[in-house]
TILUM-303676 format. One line per field, with one value per residue: residue in one letter; x, y, z of N, C-alpha, C in turn; residue number from 1. Coordinates in pm, whole numbers. Atoms other than C-alpha are relative to their C-alpha. Example, Ala and Ser with C-alpha at 12.3 -4.5 7.8 and 13.67 -1.06 7.14 Angstrom:
% residues 2
code <- a/s
neast <- 89/-82
nnorth <- -119/-119
nup <- 0/-6
caeast <- 1230/1367
canorth <- -450/-106
caup <- 780/714
ceast <- 90/-77
cnorth <- 120/109
cup <- 0/73
pos <- 1/2
This chain:
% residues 303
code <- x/x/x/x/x/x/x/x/x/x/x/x/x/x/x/x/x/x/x/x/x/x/x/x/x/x/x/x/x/x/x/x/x/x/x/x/x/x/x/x/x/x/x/x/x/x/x/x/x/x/x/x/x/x/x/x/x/x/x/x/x/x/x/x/x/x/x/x/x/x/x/x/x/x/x/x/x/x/x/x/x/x/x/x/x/x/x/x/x/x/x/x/x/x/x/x/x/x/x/x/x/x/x/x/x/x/x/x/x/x/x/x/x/x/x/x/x/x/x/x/x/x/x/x/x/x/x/x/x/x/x/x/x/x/x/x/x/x/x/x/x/x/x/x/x/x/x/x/x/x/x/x/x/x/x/x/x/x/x/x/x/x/x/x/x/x/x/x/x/x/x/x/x/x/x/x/x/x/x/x/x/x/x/x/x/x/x/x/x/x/x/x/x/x/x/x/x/x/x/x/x/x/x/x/x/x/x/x/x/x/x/x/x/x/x/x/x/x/x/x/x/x/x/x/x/x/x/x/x/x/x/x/x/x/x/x/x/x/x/x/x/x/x/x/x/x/x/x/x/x/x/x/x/x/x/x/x/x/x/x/x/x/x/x/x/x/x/x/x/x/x/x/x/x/x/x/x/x/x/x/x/x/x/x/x/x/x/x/x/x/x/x/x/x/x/x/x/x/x/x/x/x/x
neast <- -55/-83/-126/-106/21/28/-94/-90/72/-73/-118/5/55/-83/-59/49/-7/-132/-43/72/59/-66/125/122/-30/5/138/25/-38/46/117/31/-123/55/-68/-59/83/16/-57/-138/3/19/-143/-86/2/-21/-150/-124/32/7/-101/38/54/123/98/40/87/172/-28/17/93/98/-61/38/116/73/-14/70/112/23/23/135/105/-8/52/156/47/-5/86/130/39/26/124/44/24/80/177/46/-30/-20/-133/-90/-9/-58/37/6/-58/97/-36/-143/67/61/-85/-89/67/-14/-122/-27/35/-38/-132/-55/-2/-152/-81/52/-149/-149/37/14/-117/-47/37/-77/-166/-83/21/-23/-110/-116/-156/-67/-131/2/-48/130/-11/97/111/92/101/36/65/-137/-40/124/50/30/136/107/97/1/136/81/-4/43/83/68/-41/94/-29/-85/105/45/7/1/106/-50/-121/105/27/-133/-36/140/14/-109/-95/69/-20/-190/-16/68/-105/-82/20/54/-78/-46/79/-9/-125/46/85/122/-41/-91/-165/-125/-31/-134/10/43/155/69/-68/85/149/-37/1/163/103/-67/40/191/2/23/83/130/-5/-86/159/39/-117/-37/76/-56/-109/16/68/-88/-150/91/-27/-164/-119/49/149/151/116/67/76/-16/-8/113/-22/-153/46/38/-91/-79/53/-16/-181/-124/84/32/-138/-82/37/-73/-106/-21/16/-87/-119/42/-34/-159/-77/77/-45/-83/55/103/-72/-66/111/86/-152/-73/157/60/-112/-23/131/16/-130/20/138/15/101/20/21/75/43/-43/-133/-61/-119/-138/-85/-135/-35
nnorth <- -53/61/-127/60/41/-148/35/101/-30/-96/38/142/-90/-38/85/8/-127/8/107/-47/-186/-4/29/-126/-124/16/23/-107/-89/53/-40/-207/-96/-17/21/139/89/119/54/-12/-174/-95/47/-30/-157/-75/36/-85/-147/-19/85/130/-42/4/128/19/-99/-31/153/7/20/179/59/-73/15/105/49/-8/64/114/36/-55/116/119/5/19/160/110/-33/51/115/21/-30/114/125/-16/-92/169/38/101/-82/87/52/-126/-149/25/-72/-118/-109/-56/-127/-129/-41/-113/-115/-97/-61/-144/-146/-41/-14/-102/-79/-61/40/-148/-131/35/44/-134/-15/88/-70/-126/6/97/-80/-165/55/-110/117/-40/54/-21/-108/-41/-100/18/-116/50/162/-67/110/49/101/49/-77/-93/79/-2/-159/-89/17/-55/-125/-54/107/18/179/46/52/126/119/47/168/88/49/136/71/85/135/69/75/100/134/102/88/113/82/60/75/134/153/80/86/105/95/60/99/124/56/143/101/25/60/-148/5/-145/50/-44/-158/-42/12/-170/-106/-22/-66/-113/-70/57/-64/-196/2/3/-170/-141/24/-50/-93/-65/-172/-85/-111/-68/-123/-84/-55/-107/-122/-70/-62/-119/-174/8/-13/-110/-63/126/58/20/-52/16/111/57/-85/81/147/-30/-68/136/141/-94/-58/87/118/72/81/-46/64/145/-23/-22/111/106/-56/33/144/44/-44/79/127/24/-107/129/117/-26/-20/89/33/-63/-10/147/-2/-53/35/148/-57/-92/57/93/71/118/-19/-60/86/-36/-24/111/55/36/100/11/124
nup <- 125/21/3/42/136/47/2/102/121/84/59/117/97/41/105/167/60/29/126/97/70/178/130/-73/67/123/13/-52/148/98/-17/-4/93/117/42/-24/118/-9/-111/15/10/-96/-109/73/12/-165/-34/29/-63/-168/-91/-73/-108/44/-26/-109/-105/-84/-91/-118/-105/22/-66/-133/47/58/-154/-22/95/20/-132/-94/153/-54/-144/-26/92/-101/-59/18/1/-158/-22/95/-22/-163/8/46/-159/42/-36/41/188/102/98/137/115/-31/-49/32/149/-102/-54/45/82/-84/-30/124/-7/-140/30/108/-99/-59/93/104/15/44/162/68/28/114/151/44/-19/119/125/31/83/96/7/-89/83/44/-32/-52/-180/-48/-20/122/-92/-78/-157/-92/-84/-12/-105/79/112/-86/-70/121/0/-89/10/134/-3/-93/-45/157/119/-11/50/142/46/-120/66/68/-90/-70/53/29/-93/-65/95/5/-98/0/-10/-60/-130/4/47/-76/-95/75/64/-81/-49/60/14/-144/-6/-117/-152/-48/-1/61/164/146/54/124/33/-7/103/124/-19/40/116/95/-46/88/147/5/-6/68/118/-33/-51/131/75/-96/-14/112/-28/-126/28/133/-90/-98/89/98/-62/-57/123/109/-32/-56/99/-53/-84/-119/17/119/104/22/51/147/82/40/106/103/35/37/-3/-111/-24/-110/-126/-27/61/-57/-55/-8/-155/-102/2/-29/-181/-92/-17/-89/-104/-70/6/-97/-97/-101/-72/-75/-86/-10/-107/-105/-44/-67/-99/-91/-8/-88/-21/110/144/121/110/118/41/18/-49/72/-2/67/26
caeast <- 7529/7809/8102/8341/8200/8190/8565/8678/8450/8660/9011/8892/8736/9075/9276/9046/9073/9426/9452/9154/9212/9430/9166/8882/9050/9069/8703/8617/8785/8639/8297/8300/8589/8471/8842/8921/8811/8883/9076/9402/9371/9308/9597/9850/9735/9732/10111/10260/10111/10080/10337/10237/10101/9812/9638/9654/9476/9228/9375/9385/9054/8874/9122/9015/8642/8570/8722/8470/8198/8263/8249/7861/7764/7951/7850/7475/7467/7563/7325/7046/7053/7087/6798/6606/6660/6559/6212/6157/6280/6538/6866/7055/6974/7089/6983/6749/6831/6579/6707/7061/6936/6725/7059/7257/7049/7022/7413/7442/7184/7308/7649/7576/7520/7897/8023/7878/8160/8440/8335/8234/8593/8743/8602/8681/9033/9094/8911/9155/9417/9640/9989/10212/10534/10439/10545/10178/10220/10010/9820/9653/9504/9199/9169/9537/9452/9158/9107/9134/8884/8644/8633/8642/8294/8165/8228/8164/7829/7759/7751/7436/7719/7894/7554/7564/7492/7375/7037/7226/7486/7172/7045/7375/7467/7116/7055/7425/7566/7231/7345/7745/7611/7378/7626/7862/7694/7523/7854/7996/7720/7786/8145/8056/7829/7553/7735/7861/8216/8525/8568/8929/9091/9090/8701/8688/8916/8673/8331/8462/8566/8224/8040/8247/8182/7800/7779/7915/7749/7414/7577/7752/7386/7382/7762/7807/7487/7666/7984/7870/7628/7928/8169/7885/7943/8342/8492/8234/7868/7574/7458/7237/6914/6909/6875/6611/6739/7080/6958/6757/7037/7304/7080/7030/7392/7586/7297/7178/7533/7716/7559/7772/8047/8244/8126/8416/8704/8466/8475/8832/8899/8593/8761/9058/8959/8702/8911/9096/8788/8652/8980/9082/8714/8653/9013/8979/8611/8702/9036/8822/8494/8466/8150/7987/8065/7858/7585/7648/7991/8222/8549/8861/9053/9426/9486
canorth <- -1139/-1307/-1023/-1266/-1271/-888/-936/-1217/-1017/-716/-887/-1105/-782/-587/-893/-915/-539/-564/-854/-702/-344/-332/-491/-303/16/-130/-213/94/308/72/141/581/629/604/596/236/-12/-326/-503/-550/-176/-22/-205/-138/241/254/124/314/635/631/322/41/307/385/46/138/471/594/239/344/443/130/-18/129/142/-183/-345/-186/-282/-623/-618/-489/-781/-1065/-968/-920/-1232/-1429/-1275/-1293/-1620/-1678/-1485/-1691/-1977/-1890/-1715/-2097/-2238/-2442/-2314/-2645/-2732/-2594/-2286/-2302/-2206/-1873/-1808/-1801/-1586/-1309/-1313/-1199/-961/-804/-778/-598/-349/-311/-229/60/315/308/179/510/762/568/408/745/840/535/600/946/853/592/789/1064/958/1252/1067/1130/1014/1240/1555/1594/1846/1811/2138/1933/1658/1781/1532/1502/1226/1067/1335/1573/1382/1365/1703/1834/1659/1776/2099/2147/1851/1887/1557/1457/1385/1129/924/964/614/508/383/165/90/-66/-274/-410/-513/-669/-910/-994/-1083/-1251/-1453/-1483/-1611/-1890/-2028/-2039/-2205/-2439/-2544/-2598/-2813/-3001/-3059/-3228/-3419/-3304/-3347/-3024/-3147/-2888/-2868/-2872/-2536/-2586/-2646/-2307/-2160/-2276/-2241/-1889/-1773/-1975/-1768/-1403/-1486/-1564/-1208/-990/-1158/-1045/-722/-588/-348/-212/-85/26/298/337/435/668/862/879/1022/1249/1612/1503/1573/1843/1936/1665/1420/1279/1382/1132/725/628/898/743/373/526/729/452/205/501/609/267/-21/-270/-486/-231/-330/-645/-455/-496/-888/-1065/-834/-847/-1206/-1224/-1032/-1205/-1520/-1478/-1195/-1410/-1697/-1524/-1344/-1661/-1828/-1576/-1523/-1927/-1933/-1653/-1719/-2069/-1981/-1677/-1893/-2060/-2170/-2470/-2485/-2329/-2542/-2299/-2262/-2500/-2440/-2524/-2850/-2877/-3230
caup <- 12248/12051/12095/11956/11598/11628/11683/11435/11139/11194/11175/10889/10696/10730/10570/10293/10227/10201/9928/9750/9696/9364/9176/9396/9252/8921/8952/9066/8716/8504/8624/8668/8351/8018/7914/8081/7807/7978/8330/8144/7975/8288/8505/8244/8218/8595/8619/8403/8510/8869/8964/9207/9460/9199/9306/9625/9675/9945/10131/10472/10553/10391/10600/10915/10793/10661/11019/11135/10881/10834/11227/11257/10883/11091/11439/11320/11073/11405/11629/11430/11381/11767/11797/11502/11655/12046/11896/11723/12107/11910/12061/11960/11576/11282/11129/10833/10478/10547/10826/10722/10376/10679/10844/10642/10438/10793/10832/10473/10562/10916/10773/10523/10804/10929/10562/10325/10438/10395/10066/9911/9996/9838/9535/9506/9613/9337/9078/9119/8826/8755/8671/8923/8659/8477/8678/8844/9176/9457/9374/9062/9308/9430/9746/9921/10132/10282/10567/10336/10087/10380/10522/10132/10119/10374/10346/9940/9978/10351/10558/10295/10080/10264/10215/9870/9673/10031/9857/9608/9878/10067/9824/9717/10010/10172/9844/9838/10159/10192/9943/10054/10364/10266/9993/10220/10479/10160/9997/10375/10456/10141/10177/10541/10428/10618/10961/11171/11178/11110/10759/10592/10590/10224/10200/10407/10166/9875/10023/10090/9785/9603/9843/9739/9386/9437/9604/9415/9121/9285/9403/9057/8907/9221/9280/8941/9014/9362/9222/8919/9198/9451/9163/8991/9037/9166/8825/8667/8628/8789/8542/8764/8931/9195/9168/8923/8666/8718/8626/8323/8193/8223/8027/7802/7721/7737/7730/8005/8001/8169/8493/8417/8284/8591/8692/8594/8812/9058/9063/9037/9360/9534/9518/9702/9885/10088/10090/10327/10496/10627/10704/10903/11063/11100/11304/11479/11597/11695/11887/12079/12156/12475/12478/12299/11945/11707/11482/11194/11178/11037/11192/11110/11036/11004/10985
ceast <- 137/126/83/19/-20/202/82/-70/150/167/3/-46/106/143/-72/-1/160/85/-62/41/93/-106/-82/53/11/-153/-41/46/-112/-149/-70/63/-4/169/113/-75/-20/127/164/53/54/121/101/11/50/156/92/-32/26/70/-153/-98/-170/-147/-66/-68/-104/-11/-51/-131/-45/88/-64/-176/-40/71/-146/-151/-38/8/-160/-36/59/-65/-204/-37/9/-90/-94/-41/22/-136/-157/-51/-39/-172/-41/43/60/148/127/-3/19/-109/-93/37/-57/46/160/-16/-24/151/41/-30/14/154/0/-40/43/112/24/13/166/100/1/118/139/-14/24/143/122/-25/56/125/28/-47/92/159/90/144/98/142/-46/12/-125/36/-112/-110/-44/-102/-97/-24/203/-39/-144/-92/-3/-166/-124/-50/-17/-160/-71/-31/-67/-219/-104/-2/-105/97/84/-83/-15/36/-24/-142/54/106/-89/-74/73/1/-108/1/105/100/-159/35/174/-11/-65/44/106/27/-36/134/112/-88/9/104/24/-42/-115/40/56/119/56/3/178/45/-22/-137/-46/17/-104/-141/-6/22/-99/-72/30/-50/-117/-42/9/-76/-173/22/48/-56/37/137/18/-97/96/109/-30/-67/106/107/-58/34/172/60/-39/-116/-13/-69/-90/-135/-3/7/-39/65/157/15/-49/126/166/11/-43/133/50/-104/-22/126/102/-4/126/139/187/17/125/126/-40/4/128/30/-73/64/93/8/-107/19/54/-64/-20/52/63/-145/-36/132/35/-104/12/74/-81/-98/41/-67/-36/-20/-137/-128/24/58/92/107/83/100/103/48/-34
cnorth <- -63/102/-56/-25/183/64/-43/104/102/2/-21/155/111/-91/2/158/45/-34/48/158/-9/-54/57/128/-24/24/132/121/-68/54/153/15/-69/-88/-177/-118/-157/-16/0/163/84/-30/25/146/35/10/73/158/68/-101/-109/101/41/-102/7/131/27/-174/19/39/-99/-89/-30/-41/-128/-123/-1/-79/-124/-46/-24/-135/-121/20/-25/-95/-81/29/1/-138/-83/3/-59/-96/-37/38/-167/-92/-119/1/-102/-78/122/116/-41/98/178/41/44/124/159/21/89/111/91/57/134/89/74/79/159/118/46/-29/105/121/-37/-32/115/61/-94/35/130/-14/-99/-6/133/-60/82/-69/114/26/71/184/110/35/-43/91/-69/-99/105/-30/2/-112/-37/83/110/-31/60/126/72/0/46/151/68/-81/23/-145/-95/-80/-91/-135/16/-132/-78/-97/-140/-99/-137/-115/-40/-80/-137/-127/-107/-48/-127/-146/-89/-79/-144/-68/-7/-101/-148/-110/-39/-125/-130/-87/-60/-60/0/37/158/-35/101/-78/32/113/35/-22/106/67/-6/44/173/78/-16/94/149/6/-7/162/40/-45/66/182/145/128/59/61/40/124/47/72/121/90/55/117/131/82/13/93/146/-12/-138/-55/-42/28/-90/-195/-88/81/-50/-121/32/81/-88/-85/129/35/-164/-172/-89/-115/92/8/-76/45/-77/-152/-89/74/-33/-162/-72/30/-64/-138/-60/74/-97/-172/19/86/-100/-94/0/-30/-140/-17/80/-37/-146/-17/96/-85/-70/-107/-159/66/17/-112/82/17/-80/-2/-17/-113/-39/-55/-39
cup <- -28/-62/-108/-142/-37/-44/-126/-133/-23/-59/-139/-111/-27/-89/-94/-66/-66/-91/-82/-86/-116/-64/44/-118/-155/-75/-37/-194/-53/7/-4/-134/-102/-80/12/-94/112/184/-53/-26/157/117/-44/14/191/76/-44/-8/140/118/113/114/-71/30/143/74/45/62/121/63/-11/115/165/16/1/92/65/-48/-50/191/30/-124/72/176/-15/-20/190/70/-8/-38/97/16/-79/79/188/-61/-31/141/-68/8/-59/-115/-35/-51/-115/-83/40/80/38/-109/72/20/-17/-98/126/24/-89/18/116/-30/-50/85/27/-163/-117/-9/-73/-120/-81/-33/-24/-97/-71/-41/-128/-113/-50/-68/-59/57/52/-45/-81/49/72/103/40/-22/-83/57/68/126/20/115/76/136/-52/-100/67/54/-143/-61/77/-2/-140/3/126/51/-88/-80/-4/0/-152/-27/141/-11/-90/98/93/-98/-109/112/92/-78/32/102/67/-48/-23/98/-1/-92/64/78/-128/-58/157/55/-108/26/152/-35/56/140/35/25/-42/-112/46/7/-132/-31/34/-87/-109/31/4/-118/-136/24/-12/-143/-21/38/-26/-130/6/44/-159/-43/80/39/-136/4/94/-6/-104/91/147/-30/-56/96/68/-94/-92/54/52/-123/85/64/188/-60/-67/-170/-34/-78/-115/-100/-27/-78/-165/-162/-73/-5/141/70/55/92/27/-63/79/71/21/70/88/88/24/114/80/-9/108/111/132/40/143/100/88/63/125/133/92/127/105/84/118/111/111/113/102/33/-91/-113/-77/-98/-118/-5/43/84/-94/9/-61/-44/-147
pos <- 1/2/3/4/5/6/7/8/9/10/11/12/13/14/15/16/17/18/19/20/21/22/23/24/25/26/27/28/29/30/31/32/33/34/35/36/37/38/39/40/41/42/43/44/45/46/47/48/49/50/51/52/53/54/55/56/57/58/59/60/61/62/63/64/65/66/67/68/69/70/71/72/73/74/75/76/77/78/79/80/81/82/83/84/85/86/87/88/89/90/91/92/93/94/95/96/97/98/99/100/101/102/103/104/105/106/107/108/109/110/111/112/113/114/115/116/117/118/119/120/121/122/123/124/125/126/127/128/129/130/131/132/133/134/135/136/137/138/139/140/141/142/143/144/145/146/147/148/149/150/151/152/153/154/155/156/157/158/159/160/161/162/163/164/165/166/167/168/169/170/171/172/173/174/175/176/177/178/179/180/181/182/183/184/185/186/187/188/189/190/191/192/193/194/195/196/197/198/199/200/201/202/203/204/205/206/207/208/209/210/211/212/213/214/215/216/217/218/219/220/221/222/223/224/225/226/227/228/229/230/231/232/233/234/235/236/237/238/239/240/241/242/243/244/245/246/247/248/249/250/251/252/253/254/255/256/257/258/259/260/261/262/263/264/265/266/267/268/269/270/271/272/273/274/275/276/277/278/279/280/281/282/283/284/285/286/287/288/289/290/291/292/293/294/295/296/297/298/299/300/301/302/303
């Protein structure tokens, strides 16, 4: 088993949580709150309501969390494509496209299991917009803090309700780190040339953030359900019945383009966000690793 990629994932998945979350939380309104029209709208409203700390709430568990979670989507991606390539008795060529694609569809779904609680209470947490500059007490918040959040679900929901959106959370994630992982590896294999040489740090930096932007582009339908069924029943009654009634009543209400309402933030934070995922991941990985280098993974070249 390749510990060391269970390791480098979860460094590399708390730096990218770090750079991302202000636009995450931007995302995140835009998609549950009717009243955010647009990315500039909603960053403007959020600043001068709730100050610089508005961007950043319901930080620390994702923090904590998504260490974790980008530990079990890089530890599995690597492992199953160990295991791949022993069942084919081919321990020293590359990977194919397929079974980079399997890989990492298996990380994403591997992931949602430990990634559902914390999420759920992200969301909550950076849906909860009563302006603070504006003489808002804590008794008006109904979440104080993300251990509060968490046992508030549990208790009003039951632990049921820290899997809510764990259906859309699953196929979000399967499709699209499927395919984060095979354009990553595709536009690293181009920018070698073919050859397993260390790329460039800046070729990591771009294949990275090509391969964030390809993902969430495939991932977008599917968190915009996951967020409206994590938030339903937060604020007031249950529109919802359950996951199908969600998807019909969405395309109902606001048409089939609000799927994509959401694509181009998303895009923006996947860029640099993942830049510095695979950066971090590719340097730490390479630095931990004793063994013989890797055929799927590029590395890192300073020179």
């Amino acid at each position: 088993m390749h510990i060391v990629d269970f390791l480098s994932g979860s460094v590399a998945g708390a730096c990218g949580v770090a750079v991302g979350f202000p636009l995450d939380t931007v995302k995140v309104r835009i998609q549950t709150q009717k009243q955010f029209t647009g990315v500039y709208q909603c960053a403007v409203e959020t600043l001068s309501k709730e100050g610089v700390h508005g961007f950043f709430k319901g930080m620390s568990l994702p923090l904590t969390t998504v260490s974790l979670t980008s530990s079990v989507v890089f530890g599995t991606y690597r492992n199953c494509l160990q295991c791949m390539k022993q069942a084919r008795g081919a321990d020293w060529s590359p990977n194919t496209k397929l079974e980079v694609f399997l890989a990492g569809m298996a990380g994403g779904v591997a992931q949602t299991s430990v990634m559902s609680p914390g999420d759920i209470v992200k969301v909550r947490l950076q849906c909860q917009t009563d302006s603070m500059r504006e003489g808002a007490r804590t008794l008006r918040l109904k979440y104080h803090g993300p251990v509060h959040c968490l046992l508030s679900i549990v208790k009003d929901e039951g632990f049921r309700g820290l899997y809510r959106g764990a259906l859309p959370l699953m196929l979000r994630d399967g499709p699209s780190y499927a395919t984060y992982f095979l354009t990553y590896a595709t536009v690293s294999e181009w920018m070698s040339g073919g050859s397993n040489k260390k790329l460039h740090w800046s070729g990591v930096l771009l294949a990275g953030g090509v391969a964030g932007m390809a993902g969430w582009t495939v991932a977008t339908p599917m968190d915009v359900i996951k967020a409206r069924l994590q938030m339903d029943g937060a604020r007031g009654p249950k529109q919802y019945k359950g996951f199908f009634h969600c998807i019909v009543e969405t395309v109902r209400a606001e048409g089939a383009a609000v799927f994509f309402r959401s694509l181009g933030i998303n895009c923006l934070r996947a860029f640099p966000v993942n830049m510095v995922v695979f950066l971090t991941y590719e340097v730490l990985s390479g630095f931990l690793r004793t063994g013989p280098e890797s055929v799927e993974s590029p590395h890192v070249e300073w020179e």
